[in-house]
N, C-alpha and C positions, 0 to 999 in steps of 0.2 A: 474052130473052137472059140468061145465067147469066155469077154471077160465075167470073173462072179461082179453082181450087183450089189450095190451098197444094199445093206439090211431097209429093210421095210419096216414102216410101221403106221395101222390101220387108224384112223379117225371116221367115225361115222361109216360112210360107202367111198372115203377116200383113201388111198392108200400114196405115203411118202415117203420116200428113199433120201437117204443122206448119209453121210459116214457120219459118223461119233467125232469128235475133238475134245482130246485131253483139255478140259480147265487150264488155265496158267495159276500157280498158286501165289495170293492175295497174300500183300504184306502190310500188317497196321504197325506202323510207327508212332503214333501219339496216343496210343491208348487211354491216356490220364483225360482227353476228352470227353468220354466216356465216363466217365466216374461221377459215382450220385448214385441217388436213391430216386425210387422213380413209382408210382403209387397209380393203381387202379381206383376209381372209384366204381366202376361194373364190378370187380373180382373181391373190393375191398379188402386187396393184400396190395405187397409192397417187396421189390427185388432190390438187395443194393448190388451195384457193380463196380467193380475196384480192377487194378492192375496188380497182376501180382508174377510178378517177371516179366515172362514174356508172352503170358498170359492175359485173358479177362475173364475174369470171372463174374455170374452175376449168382448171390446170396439169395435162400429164401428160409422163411423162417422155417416150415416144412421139409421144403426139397431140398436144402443143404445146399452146397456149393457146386455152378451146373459154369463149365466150360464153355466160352464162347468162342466158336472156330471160322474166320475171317472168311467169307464166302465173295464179297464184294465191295464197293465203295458204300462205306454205312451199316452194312448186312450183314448179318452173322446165322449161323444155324449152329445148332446142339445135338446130340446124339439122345437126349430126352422126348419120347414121343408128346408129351405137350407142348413145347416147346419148341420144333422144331426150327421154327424160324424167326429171326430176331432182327428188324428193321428199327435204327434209328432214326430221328424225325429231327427238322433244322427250323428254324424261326425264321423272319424274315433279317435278324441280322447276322444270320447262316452260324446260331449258335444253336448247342442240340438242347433240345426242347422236350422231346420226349422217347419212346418205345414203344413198336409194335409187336406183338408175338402171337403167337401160333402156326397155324399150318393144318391142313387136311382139312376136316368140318367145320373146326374153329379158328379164323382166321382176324387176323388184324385188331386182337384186344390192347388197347390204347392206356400205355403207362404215361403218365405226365410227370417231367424232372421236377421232383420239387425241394432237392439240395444238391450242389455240388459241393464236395467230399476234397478238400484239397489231398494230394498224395502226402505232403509231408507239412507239418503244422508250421503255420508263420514262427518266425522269432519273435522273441519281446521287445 
């Protein structure tokens, strides 16, 4: 008797086997990095993103408020089919700079930061 084979799966005329591995789930602790407005000039709109618990949310004036769910270092994906995927982007003094989003056809349309939003306003 033979062991069963990891599942297959076909590319082109190749065919590769591997087992599945559960993700380990992604924890964002500083979220408030993230926070700002972040502006297309291809799409000519504009998402704000904010922390809101233990959340992030990114705003659009249309789409309403779309949950951003921690997928990796930087990365986030959404349960919104335009939107699926959401890569933030770092400068050279590894401050975040802008946002990439999409997924499937449309990929990598480039939001650039152009405020950050403190969480909670200076004193006087």
């Amino acid at each position: 008797m033979t062991a069963n084979p990891p599942p297959a799966a076909r590319q082109g005329s190749s065919t590769n086997r591997g087992e599945r591995t559960p993700s380990a789930p992604v924890e964002v602790t500083d979220r408030e990095q993230y926070q700002g407005s972040y502006w297309s000039e291809e799409l000519e709109t504009q998402y704000t993103i904010t922390p809101k618990g233990h959340k992030l949310i990114a705003a659009h004036i249309r789409h309403g408020e779309i949950r951003l769910l921690p997928a990796g270092q930087h990365r986030f994906t959404t349960t919104d089919w335009f939107m699926p995927e959401v890569n933030f982007l770092r400068d050279a003094s590894n401050r975040i700079s802008g946002v990439t989003l999409g997924g499937g056809r449309v990929a990598g349309v480039r939001f650039i930061r152009t405020s950050h939003t403190p969480a909670v306003a200076p004193k006087p």
